[in-house]
N, C-alpha and C positions, 0 to 999 in steps of 0.2 A: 458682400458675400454673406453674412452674416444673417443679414434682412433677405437675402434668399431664401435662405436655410430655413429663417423663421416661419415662410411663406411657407414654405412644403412642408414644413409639422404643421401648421393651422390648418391647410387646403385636408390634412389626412384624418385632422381628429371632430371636424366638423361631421353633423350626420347629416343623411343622404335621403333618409325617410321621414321627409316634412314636408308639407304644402300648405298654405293659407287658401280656403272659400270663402271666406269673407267674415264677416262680427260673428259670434253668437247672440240666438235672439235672446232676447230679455223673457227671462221664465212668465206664465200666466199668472199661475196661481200661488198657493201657500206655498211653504217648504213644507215635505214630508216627515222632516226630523228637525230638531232643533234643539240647543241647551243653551240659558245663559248664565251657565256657570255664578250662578247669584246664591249658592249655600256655601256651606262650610266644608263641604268634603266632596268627593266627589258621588254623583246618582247614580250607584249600580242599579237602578234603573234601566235607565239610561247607556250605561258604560260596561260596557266586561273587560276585565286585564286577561289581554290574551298570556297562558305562561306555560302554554301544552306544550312546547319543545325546549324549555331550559335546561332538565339533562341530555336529552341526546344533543342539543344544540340545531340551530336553526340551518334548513334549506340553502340558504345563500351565505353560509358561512360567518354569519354576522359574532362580533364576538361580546352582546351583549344579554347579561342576564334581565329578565325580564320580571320586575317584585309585582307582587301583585297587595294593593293595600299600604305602600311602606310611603311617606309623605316627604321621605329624601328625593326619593324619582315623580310624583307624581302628587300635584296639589292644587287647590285653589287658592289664587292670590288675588284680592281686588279684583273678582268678577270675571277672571281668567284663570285658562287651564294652564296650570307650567308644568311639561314634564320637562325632567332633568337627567341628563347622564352623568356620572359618576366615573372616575376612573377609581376602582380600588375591588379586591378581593374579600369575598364572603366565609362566611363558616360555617362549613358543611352540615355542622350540627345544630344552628341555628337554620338554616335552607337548605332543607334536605335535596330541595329539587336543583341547587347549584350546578352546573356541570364544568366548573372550572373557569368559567370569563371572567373577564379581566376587569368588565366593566360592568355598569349595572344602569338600567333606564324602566322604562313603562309600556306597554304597548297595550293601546285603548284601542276598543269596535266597538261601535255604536251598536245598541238591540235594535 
């Protein structure tokens, strides 16, 4: 009974909007972008920290404050990029832009 059960939660939480055509082909040419994270900080070159909705808070409700610059959330470590999320509360007087999340990460776009 049980293993039925389990049947019909998985049958309902699978999606429905997938098909396989076949490999993707293998690209021709260069990459149009690239970083190998081979300096000491990050290339705002390169990188912008996106942080335009941290007081109002973001679209899809997410409940992460967004630092821009801060090397707790966002660093280079041996050649890679580590962003990192944080659970803990800010001070509003320190990040004006705070809107009360709970947590705190990075959010990179490539230029």
């Amino acid at each position: 009974m049980i293993l039925l059960i389990l049947a019909a939660q998985a049958a309902t939480l699978g999606a429905t909007n997938y098909s396989v055509s076949g490999p993707m082909p293998t690209p021709k040419g260069k990459p149009s972008f690239a970083d190998e994270f081979d300096g000491k900080a990050i290339d705002q070159t390169k990188w912008r920290f996106d942080v335009s909705r941290n007081a109002e808070g973001w679209y899809n409700h997410e409940r992460q404050y967004y630092a821009k610059d801060r090397a707790e959330n966002a660093r280079i470590e041996r050649g890679a990029l580590v962003i990192e999320a944080r659970r803990e509360t800010l001070n509003k007087a320190q990040f004006a832009d705070w809107g009360g999340q709970g947590y705190t990460s990075a959010k990179l776009v490539s230029r």
